[in-house]
mmCIF file as Biopython writes it, N, C-alpha, C and O atoms, coordinates in Angstrom:
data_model
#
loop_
_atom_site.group_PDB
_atom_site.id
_atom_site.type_symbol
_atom_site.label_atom_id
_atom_site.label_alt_id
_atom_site.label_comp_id
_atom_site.label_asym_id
_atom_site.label_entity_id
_atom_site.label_seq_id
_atom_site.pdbx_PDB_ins_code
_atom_site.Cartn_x
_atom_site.Cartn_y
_atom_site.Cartn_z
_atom_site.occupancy
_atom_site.B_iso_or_equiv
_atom_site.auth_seq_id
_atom_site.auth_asym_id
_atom_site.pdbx_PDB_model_num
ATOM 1   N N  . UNK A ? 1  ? 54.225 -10.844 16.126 1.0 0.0 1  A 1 
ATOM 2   C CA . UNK A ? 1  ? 53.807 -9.614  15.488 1.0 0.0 1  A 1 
ATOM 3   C C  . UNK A ? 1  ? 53.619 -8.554  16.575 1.0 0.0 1  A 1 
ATOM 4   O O  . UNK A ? 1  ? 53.288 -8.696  17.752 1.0 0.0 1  A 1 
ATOM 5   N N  . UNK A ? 2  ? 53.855 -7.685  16.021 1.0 0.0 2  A 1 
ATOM 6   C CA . UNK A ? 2  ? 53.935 -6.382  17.316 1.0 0.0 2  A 1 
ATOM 7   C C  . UNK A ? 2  ? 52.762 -5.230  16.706 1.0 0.0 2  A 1 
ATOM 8   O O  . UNK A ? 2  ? 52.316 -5.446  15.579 1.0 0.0 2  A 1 
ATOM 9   N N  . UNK A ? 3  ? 52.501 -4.572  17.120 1.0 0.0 3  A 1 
ATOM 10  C CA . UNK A ? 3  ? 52.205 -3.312  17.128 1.0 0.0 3  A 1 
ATOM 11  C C  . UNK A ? 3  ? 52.521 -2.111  17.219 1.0 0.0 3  A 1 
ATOM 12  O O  . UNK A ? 3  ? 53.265 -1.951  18.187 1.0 0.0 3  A 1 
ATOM 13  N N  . UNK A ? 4  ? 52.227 -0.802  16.448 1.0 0.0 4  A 1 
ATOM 14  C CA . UNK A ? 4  ? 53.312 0.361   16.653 1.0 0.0 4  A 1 
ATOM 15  C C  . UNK A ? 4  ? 52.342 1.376   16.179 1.0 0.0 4  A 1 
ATOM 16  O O  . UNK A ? 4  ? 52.036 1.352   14.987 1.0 0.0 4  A 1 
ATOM 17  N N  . UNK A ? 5  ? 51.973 2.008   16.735 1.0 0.0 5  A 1 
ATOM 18  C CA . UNK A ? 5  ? 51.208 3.585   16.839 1.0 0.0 5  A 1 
ATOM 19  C C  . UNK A ? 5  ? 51.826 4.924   16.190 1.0 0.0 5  A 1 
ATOM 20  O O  . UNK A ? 5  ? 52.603 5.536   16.923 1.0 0.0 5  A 1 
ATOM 21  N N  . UNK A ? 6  ? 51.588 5.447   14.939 1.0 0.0 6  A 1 
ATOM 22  C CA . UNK A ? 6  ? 52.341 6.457   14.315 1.0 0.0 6  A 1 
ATOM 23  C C  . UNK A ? 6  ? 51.351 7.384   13.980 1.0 0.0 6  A 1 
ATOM 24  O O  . UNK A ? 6  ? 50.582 7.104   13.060 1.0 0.0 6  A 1 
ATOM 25  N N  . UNK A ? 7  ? 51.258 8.310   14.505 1.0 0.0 7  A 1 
ATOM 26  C CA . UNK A ? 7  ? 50.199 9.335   13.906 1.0 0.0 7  A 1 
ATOM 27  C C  . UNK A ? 7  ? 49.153 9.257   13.823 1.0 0.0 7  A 1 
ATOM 28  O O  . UNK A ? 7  ? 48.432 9.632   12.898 1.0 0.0 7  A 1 
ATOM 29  N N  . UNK A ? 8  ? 48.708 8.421   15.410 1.0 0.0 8  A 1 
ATOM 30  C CA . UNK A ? 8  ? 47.549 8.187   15.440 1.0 0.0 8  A 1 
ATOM 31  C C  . UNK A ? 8  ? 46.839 7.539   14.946 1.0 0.0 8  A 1 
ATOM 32  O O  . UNK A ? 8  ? 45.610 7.548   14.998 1.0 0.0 8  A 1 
ATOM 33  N N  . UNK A ? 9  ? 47.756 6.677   14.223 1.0 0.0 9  A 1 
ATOM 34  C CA . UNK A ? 9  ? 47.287 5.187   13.187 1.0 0.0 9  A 1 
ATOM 35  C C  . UNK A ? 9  ? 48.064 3.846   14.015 1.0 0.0 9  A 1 
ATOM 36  O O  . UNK A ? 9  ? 49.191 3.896   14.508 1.0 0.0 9  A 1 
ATOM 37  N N  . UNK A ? 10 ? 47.354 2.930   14.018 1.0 0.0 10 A 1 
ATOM 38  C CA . UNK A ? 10 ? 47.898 1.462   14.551 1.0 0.0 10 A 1 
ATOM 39  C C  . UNK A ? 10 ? 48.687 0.628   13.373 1.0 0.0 10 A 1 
ATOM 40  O O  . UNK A ? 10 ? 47.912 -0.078  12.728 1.0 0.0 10 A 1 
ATOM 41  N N  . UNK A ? 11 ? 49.896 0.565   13.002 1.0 0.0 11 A 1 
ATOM 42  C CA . UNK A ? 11 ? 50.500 -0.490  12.437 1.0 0.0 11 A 1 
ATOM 43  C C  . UNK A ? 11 ? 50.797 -1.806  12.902 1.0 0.0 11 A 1 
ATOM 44  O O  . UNK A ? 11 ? 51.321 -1.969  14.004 1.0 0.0 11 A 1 
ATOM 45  N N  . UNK A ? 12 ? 50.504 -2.757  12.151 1.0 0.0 12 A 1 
ATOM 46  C CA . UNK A ? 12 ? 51.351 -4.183  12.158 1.0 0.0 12 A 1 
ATOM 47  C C  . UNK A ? 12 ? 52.628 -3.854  11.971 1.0 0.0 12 A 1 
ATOM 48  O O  . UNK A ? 12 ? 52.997 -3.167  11.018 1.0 0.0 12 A 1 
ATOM 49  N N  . UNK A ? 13 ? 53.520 -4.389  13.003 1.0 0.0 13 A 1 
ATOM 50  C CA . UNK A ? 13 ? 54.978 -4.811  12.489 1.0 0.0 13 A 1 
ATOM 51  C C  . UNK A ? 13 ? 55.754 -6.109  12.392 1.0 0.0 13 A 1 
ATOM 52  O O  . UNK A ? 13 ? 56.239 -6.680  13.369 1.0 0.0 13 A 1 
ATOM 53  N N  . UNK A ? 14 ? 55.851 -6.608  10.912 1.0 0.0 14 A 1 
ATOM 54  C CA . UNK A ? 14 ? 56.064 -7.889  10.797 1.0 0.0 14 A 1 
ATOM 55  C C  . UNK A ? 14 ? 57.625 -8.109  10.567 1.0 0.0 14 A 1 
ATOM 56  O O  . UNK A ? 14 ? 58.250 -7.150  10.114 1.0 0.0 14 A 1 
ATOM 57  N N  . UNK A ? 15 ? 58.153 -9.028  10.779 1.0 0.0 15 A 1 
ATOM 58  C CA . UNK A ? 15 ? 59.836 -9.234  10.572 1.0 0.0 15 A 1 
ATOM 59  C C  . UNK A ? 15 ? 59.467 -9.988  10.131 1.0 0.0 15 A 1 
ATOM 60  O O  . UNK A ? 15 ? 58.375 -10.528 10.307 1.0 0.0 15 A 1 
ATOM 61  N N  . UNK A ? 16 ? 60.527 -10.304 9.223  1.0 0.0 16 A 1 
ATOM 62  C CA . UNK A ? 16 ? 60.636 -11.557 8.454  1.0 0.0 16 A 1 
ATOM 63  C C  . UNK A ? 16 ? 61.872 -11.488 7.326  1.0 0.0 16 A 1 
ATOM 64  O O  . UNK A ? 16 ? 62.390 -10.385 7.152  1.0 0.0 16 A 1 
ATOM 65  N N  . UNK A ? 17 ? 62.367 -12.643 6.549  1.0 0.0 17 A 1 
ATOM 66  C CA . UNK A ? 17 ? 63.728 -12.509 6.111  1.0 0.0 17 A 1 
ATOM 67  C C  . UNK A ? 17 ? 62.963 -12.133 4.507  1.0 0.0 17 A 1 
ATOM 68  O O  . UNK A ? 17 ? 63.241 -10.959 4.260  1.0 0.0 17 A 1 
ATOM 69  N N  . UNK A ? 18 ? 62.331 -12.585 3.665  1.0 0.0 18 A 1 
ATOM 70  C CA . UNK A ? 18 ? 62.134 -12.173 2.603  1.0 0.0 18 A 1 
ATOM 71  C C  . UNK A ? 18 ? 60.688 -11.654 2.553  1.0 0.0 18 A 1 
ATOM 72  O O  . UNK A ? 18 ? 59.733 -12.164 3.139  1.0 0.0 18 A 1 
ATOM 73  N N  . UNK A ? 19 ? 60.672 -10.717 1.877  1.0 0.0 19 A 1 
ATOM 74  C CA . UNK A ? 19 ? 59.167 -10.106 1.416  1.0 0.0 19 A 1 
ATOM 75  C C  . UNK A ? 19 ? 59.550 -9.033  0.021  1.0 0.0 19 A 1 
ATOM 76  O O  . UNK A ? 19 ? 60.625 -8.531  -0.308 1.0 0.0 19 A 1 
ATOM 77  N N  . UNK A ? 20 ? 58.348 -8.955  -0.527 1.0 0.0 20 A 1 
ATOM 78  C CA . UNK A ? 20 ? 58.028 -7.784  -1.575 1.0 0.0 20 A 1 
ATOM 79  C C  . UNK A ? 20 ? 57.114 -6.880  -1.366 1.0 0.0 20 A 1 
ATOM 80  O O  . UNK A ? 20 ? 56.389 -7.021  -0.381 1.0 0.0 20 A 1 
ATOM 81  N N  . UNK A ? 21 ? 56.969 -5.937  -2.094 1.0 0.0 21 A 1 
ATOM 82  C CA . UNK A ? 21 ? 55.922 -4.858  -2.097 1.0 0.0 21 A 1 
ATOM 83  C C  . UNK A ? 21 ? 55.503 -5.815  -2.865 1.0 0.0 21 A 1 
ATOM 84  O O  . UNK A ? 21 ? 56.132 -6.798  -3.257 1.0 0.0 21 A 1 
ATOM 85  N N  . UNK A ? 22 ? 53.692 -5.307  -3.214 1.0 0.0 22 A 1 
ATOM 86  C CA . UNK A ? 22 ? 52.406 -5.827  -4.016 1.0 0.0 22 A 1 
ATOM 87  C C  . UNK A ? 22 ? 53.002 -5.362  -5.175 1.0 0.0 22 A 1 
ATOM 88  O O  . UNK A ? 22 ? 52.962 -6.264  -6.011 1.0 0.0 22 A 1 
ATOM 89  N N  . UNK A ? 23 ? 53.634 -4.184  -5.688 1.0 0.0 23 A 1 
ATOM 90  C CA . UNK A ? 23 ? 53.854 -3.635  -6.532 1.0 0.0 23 A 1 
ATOM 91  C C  . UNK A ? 23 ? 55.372 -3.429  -7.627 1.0 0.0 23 A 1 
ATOM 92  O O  . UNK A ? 23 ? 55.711 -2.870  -8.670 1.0 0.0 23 A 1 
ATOM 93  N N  . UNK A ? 24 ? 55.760 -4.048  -6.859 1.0 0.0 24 A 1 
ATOM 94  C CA . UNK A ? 24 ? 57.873 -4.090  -6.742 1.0 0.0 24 A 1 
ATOM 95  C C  . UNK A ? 24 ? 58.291 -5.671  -7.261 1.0 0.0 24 A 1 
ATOM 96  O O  . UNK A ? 24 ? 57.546 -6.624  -7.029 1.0 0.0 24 A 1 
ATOM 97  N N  . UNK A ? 25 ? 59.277 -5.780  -7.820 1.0 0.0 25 A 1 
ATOM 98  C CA . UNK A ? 25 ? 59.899 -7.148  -8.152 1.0 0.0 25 A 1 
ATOM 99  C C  . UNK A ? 25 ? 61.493 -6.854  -6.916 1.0 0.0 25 A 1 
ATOM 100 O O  . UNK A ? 25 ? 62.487 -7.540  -7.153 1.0 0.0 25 A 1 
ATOM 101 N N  . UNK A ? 26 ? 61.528 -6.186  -6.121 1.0 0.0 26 A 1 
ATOM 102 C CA . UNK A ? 26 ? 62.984 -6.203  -6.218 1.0 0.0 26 A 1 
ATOM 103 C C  . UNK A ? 26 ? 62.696 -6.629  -4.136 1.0 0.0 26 A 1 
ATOM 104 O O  . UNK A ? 26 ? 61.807 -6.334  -3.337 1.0 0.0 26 A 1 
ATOM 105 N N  . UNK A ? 27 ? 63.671 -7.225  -4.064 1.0 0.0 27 A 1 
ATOM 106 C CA . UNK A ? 27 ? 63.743 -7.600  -2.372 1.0 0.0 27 A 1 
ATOM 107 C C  . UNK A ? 27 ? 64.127 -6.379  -1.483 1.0 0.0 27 A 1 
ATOM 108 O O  . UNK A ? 27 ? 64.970 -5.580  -1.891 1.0 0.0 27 A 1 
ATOM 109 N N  . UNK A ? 28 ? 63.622 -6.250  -0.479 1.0 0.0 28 A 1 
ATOM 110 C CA . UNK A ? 28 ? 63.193 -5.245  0.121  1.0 0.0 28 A 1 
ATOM 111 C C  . UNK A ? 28 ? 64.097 -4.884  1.783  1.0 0.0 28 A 1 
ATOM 112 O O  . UNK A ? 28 ? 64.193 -5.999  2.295  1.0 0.0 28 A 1 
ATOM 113 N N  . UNK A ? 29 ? 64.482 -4.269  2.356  1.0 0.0 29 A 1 
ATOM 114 C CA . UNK A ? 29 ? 65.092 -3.963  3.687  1.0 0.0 29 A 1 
ATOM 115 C C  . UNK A ? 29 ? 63.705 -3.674  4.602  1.0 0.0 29 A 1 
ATOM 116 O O  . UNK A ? 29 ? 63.474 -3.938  5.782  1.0 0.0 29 A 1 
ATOM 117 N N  . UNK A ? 30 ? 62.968 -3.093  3.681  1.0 0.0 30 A 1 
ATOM 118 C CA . UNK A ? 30 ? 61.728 -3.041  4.393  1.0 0.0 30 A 1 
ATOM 119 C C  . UNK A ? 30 ? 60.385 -2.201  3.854  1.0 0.0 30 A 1 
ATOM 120 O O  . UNK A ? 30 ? 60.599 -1.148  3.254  1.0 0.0 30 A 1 
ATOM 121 N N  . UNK A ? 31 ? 59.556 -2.466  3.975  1.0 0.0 31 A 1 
ATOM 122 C CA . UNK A ? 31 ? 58.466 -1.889  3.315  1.0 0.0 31 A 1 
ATOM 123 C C  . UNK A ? 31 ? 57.232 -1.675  4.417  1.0 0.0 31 A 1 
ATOM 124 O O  . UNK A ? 31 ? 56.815 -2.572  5.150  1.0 0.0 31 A 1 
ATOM 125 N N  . UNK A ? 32 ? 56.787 -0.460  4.389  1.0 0.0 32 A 1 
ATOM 126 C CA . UNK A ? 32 ? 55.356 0.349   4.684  1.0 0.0 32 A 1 
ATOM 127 C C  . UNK A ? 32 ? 54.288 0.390   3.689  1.0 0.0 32 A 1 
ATOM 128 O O  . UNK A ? 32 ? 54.183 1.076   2.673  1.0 0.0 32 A 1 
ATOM 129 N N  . UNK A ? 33 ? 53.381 -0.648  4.288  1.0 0.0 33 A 1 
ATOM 130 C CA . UNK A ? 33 ? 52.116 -0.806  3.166  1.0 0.0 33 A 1 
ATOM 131 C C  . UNK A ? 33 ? 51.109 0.137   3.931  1.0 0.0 33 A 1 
ATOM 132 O O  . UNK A ? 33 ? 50.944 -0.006  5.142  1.0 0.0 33 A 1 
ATOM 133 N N  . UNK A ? 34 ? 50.599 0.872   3.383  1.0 0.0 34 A 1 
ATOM 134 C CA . UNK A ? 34 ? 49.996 2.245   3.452  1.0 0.0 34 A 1 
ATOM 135 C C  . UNK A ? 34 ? 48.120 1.829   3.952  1.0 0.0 34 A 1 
ATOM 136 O O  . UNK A ? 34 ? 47.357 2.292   4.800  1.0 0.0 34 A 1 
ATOM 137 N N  . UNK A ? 35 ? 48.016 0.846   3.000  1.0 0.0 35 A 1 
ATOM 138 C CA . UNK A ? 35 ? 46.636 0.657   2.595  1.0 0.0 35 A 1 
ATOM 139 C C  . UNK A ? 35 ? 45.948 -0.298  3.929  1.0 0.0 35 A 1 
ATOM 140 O O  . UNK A ? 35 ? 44.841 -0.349  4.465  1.0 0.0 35 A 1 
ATOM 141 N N  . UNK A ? 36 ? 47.401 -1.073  4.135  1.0 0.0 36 A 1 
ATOM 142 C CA . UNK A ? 36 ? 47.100 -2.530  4.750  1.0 0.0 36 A 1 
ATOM 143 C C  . UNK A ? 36 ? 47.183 -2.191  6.302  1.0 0.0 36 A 1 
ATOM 144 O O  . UNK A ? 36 ? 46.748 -2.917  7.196  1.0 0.0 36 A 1 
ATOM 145 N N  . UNK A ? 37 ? 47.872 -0.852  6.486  1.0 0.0 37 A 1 
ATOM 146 C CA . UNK A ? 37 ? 48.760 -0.389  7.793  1.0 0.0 37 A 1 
ATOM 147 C C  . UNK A ? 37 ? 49.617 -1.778  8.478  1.0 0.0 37 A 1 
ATOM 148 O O  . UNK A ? 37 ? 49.383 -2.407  9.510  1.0 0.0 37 A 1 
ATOM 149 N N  . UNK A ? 38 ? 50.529 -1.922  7.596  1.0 0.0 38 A 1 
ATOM 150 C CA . UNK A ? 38 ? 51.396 -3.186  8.078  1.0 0.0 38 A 1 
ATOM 151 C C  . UNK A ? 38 ? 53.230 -2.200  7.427  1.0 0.0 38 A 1 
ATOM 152 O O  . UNK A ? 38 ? 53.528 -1.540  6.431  1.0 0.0 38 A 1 
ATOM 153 N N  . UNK A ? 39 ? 54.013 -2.679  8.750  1.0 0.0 39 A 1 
ATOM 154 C CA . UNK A ? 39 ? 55.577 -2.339  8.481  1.0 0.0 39 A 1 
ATOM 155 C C  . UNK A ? 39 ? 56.196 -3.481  8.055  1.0 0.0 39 A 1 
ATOM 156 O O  . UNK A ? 39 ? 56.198 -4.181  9.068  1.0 0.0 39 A 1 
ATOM 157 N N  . UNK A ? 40 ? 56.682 -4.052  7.246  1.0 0.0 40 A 1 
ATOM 158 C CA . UNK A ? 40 ? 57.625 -5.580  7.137  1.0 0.0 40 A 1 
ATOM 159 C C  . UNK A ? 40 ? 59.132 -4.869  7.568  1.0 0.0 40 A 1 
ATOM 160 O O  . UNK A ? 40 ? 59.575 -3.817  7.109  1.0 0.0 40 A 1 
ATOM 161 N N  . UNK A ? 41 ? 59.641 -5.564  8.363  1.0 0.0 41 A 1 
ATOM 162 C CA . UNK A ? 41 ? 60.871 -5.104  7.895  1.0 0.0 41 A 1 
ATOM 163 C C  . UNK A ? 41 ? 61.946 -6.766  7.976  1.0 0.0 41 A 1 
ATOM 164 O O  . UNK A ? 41 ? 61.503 -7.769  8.536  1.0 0.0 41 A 1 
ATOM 165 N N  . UNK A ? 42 ? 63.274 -6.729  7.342  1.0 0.0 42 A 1 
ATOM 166 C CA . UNK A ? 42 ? 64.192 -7.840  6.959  1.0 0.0 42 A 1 
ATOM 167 C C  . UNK A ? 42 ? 64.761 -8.267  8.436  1.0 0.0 42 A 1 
ATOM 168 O O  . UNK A ? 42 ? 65.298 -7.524  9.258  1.0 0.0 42 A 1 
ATOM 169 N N  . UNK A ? 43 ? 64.544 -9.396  8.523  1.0 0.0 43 A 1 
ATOM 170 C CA . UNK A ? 43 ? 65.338 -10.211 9.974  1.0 0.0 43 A 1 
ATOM 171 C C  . UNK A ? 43 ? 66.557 -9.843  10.081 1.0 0.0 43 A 1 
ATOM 172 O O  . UNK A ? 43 ? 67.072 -9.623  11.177 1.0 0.0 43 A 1 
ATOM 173 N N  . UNK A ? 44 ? 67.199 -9.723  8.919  1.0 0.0 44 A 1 
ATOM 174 C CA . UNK A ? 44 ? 68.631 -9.815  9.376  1.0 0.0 44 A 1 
ATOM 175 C C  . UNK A ? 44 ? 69.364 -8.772  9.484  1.0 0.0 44 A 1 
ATOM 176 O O  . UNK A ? 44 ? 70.592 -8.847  9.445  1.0 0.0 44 A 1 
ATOM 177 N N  . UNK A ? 45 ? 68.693 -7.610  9.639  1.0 0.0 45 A 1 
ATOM 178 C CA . UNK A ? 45 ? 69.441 -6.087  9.855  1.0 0.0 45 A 1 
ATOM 179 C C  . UNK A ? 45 ? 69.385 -6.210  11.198 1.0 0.0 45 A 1 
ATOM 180 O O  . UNK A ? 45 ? 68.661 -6.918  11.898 1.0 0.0 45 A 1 
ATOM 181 N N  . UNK A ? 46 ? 70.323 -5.358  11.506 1.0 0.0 46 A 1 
ATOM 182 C CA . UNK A ? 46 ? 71.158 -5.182  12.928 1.0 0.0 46 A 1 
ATOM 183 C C  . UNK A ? 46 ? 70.419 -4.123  13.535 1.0 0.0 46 A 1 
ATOM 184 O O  . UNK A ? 46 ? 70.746 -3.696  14.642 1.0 0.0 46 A 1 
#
């Protein structure tokens, strides 16, 4: 897990091959959870 600084806010940045939003049914390239300050984004993009 990494870390990443945006506007003066600290995000988690997690990789990983599958995830959802809390809120979404549909598979994701990547998602910014707002609340949680966490980035997911998909392993397998280039």
């Amino acid at each position: 897990m990494e870390l990443l600084k945006v506007g003066g806010m600290t995000y988690k940045v997690i990789i990983q091959e599958h995830f959802k939003a809390y809120d979404d049914d549909r598979n994701l390239w990547g998602y910014c959870d707002y609340e949680q300050q966490i980035i997911y984004i998909r392993e397998s993009l280039s």
